[in-house]
MIKEBA-363961 format. One line per 5 residues: number of its first residue (from 1); for each residue x, y, z of C-alpha. Coordinates in steps of 0.5 Angstrom, whole numbers. Example, Ala and Ser with C-alpha at 12.3 -4.5 7.8 and 13.67 -1.06 7.14 Angstrom:
! residues 2
1	25/-9/16  27/-2/14;
This chain:
! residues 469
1	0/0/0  2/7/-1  0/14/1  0/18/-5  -6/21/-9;
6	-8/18/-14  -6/18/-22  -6/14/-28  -1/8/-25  -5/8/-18;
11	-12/6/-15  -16/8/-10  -20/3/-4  -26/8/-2  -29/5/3;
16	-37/4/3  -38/5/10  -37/12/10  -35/14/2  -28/16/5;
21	-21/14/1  -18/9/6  -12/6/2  -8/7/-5  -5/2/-8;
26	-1/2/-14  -1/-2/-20  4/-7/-22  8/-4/-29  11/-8/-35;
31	18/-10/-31  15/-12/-25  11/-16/-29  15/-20/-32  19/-22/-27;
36	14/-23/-23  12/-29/-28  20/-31/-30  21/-32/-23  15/-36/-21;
41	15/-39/-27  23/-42/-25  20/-43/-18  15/-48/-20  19/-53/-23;
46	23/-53/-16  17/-54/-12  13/-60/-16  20/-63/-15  18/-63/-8;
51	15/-68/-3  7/-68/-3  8/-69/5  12/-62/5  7/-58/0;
56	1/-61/4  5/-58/11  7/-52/8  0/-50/5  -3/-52/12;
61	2/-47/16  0/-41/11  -8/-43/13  -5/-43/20  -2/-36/19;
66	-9/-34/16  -13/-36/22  -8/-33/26  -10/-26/22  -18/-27/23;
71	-19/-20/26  -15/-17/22  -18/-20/16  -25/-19/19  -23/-12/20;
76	-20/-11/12  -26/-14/9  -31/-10/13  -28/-3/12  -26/-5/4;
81	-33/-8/2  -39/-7/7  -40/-14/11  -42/-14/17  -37/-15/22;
86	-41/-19/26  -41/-23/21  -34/-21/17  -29/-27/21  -34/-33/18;
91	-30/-32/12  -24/-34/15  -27/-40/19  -31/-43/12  -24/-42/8;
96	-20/-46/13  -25/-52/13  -25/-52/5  -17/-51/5  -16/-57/10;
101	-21/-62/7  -17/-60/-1  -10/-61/3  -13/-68/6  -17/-71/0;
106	-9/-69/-4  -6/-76/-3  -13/-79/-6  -15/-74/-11  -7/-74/-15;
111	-5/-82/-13  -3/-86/-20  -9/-88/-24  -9/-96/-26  -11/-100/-30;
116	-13/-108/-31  -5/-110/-31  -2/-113/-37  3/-118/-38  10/-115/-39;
121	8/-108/-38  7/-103/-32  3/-98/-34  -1/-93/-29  -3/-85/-31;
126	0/-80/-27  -3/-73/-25  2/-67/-26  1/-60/-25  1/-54/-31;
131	5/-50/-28  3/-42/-28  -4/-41/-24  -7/-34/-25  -12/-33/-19;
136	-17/-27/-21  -22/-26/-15  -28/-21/-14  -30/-16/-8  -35/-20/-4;
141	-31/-26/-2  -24/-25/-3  -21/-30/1  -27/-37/0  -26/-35/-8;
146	-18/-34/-7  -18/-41/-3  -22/-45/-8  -17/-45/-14  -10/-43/-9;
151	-10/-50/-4  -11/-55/-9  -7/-52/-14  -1/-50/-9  -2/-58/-7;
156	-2/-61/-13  5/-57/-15  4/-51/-19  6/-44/-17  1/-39/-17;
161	0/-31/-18  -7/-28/-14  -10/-22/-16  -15/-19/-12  -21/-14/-14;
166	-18/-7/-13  -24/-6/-8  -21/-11/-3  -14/-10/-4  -12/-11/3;
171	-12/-18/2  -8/-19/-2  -2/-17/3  -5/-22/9  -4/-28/4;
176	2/-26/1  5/-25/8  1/-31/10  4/-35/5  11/-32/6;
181	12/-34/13  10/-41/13  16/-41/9  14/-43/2  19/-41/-4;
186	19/-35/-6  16/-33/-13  11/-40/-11  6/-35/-9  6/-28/-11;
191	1/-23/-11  -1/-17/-17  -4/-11/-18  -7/-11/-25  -11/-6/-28;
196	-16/-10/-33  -13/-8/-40  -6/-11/-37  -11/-17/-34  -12/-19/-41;
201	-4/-18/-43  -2/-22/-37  -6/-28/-39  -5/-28/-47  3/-29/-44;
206	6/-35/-45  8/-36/-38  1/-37/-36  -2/-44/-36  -9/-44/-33;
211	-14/-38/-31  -19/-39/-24  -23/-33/-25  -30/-31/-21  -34/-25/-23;
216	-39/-24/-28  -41/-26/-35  -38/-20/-38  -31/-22/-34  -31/-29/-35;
221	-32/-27/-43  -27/-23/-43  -22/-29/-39  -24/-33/-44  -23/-29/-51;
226	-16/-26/-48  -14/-34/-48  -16/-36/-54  -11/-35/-57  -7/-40/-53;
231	-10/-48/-52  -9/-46/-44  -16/-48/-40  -20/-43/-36  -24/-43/-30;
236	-30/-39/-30  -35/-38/-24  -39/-33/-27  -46/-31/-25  -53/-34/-21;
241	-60/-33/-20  -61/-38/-16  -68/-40/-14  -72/-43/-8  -78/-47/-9;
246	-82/-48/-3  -87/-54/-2  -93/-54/2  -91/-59/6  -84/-55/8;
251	-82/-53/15  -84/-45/15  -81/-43/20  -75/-46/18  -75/-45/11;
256	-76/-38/12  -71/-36/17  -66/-40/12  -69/-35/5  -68/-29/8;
261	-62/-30/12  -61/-34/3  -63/-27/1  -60/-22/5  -53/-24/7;
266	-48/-20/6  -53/-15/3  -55/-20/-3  -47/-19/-7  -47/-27/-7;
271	-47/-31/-13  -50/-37/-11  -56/-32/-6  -63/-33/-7  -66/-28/-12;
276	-73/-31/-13  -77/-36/-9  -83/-40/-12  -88/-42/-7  -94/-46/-8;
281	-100/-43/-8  -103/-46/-1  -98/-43/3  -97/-37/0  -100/-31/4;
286	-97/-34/10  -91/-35/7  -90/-28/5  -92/-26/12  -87/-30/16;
291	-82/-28/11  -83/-21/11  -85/-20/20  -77/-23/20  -74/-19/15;
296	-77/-13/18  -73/-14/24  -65/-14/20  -62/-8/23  -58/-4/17;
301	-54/0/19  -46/1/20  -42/-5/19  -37/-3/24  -42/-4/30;
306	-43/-11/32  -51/-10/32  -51/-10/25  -53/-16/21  -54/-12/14;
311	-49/-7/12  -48/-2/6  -48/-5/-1  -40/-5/-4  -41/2/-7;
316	-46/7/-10  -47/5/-16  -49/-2/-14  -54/1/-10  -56/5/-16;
321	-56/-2/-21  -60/-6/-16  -66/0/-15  -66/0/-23  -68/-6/-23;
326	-73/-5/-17  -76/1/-21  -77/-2/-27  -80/-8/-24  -86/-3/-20;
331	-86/1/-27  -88/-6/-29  -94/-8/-24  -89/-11/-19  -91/-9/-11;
336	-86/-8/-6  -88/-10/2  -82/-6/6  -84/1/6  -79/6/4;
341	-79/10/10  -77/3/15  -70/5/14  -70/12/12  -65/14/19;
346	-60/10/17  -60/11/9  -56/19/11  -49/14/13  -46/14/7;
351	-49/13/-1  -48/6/-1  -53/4/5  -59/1/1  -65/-2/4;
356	-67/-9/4  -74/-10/-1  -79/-15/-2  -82/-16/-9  -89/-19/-10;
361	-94/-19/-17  -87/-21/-21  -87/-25/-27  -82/-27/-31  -82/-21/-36;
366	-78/-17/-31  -71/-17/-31  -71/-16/-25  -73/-24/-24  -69/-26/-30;
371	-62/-23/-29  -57/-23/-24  -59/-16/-19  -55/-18/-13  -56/-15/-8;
376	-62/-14/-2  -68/-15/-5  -72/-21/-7  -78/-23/-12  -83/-28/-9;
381	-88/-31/-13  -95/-37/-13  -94/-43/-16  -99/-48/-17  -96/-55/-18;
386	-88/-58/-19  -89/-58/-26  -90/-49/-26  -84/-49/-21  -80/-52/-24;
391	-80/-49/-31  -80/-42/-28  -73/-45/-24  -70/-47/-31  -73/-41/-35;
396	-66/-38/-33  -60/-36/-37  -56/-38/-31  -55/-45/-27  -51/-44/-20;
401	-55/-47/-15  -63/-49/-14  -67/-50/-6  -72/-54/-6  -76/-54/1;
406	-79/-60/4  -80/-66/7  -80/-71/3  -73/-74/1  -75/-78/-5;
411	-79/-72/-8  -73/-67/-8  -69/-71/-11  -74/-72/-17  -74/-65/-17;
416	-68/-64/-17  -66/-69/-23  -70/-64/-27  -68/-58/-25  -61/-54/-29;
421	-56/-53/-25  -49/-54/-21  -52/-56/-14  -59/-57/-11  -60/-56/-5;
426	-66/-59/0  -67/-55/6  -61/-51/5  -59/-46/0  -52/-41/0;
431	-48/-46/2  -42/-50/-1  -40/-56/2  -32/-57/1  -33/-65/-2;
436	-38/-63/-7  -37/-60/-14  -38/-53/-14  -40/-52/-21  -45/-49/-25;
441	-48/-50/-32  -51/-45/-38  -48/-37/-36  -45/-40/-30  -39/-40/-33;
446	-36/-48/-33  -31/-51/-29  -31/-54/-23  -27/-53/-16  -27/-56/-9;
451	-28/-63/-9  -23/-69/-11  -25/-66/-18  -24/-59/-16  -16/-62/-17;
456	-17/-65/-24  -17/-58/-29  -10/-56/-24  -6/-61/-26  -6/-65/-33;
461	-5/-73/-35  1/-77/-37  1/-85/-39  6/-88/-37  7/-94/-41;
466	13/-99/-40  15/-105/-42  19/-111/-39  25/-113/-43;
């Protein structure tokens, strides 16, 4: 970090939570760059020469170091990008039980593959490392993001360069020092500030061997066309709309405690958040009566008091968007059931605050049901049977996640096999499970991370096939 004002080779971090410059940073030049990938580049090729065991320890004493620096962590992403910071040290919690399970399942997920043996040959298939791994993380979870591609890709062999989102730059530098001072080899993890033209450069260089992108369907097309002129592999996890289907049968208490927290949390800026829930018709009034009596009782207001469950969106302008898409929907017939007064006290602390909002008498005609507003604010609508529920799920151009509220068991699984997406939930929703596939389909992007898979796109086969003589 630097404190010098801001010119065409620096950036500033504006903080949502009083619209005051809290850090400057400079962007990385040309020379630096290039070393930067030289080096990392050279240091690869010693550390897949090193012992899994040794990888494994050193990643897990980087984790450890990260876990140490929870508060200050908790501090940095509260300040950069407006969580809570009731809420905020969670990040850190999640992101050491993800780190550990990927370092645990390494021996499994990267031993040799045998086939049937076959007299007077050895033969086996063995996992190697690509080399380079550009990480590009977003704003709204700058360590979970990071941590999905950087573990696994660090334990399988390959070194790695992390470029966080200028918002949250900070975290950049407690994961470089984290890193650093469980004593991996320099140059094996390194941290960049790149402009977005030079993000494109960086990765049509040819010391680049894999992209792990997170962000949205314009960024991810932008990864993809800056690579395509090279035959390296992209991971994209791009955008959501993920929708909750509730049942007549569902636990109501429990399913509405559990949605608007869904849709609510770290003020909506989550891809996989709840942005339209389907209710069947039978339950739908008191469903929406127990849905709005709990979200009438979130406290927005600063995110640096403990009290605060609902912090500013990330800046101005992505308050702006998500109440766009509000009007549009109200302009079009849609009803909102928080009145715009209920936070009318807190709303004068900075221009990012935005209060939550409920949407009902919505339809698909809206872009506010059908594309990714991401942000505090929920479209619910009345269905009369499975078959409407789940054509209204599918009639998206993203496939992330899915919810399905209900007590039976064999029913959501039937569901869910119909349903076009990564994961499908029953009875719980924004949610990734370390052992399961996080992947999506349609504009979701493609790719997949965590899980013993999440090793396959890091790392690339050989055959061996020896013969006896």
């Amino acid at each position: 970090m630097i404190n010098n004002k801001n010119s065409k080779n620096t950036f500033n971090i504006i903080s949502p939570v009083d619209d005051k410059i809290i850090a400057t940073y400079e962007y990385a030049q040309n020379s630096t760059i290039t070393k930067t990938l030289s080096n990392a580049k050279k240091a690869q090729l010693k550390w897949k020469n090193i012992s899994l065991t040794d990888r494994k320890y050193l990643v897990s004493k980087a984790i450890d170091n990260l876990v140490s620096m929870k508060d200050k962590i908790a501090h940095t992403i509260t300040l950069q990008m407006g969580r809570p910071i009731s809420q905020s040290p969670s990040e850190v919690l999640t992101l050491t039980q993800r780190a550990k399970y990927m370092i645990d399942i390494a021996e499994e997920s990267l031993c040799d593959i045998k086939p049937n043996p076959e007299d007077g040959f050895i033969r086996f298939l063995r996992k190697e490392p690509l080399g380079l791994i550009l990480v590009l993380v977003p704003w709204n979870y700058p360590c979970l993001t990071a941590i999905n591609s950087i573990i696994p890709a660090l334990v399988a062999g390959n070194s790695v360069i992390l470029k966080s989102s200028d918002q949250t730059a900070g975290i950049s530098e407690i994961f470089y020092n984290a890193f650093k001072m469980a004593g991996i080899p320099e140059y094996v993890f390194s941290t960049l500030h790149l402009d977005i033209p030079t993000i494109a450069k960086v990765i049509a260089m040819p010391d680049i061997d894999f992209v792990a992108f997170t962000g949205s369907v314009a960024g991810g097309l932008a990864v993809q066309k800056a690579a395509s002129n090279k035959f390296i592999g992209v991971g994209l996890e791009l955008g959501g709309k993920d929708p909750a289907y509730v049942l007549d049968d569902a636990d109501l208490d429990f399913t509405v405690e559990n949605l608007v927290d869904g849709a609510f949390f770290n003020s909506g800026q989550t891809c996989c958040s709840i942005e339209r829930i389907y209710v069947k018709e039978a339950i739908f009034d008191i469903f929406i009566d127990k849905f709005l009596s709990l979200s009438l009782q979130y406290k927005l207001g600063n995110p640096l008091d403990k009290e605060t469950n609902l912090g500013p969106m990330v800046r101005s302008s992505a308050k702006e968007s998500v109440q766009n898409y509000i009007n549009e929907a109200l302009a079009k017939g849609a009803k909102a059931l928080i009145p715009s007064d209920k936070f009318k006290d807190v709303l004068n602390l900075g221009k990012a605050y935005m209060a939550p909002q409920i949407l009902v008498n919505v339809h698909h005609s809206m872009p506010f049901m059908m594309e990714e507003v991401f942000g505090p604010a929920v479209g619910i609508m009345p269905v009369k049977n499975d078959e409407e529920a789940i054509e209204l799920m599918n009639d998206s151009p993203y496939g992330l996640t899915a919810s399905i509220w209900s007590t039976d068991m064999d029913r959501a699984i039937y569901l869910g096999e119909r349903i076009e997406t990564g994961t499908v939930f029953l009875n719980r929703c924004d949610y990734l499970d370390p052992s399961l596939a996080w992947t999506g389909v349609k504009n979701t992007g493609r790719g997949i991370s965590l899980s013993k898979l999440g090793y396959d796109q890091l790392t690339r086969v050989k055959s061996y096939h020896l013969r006896h003589i």
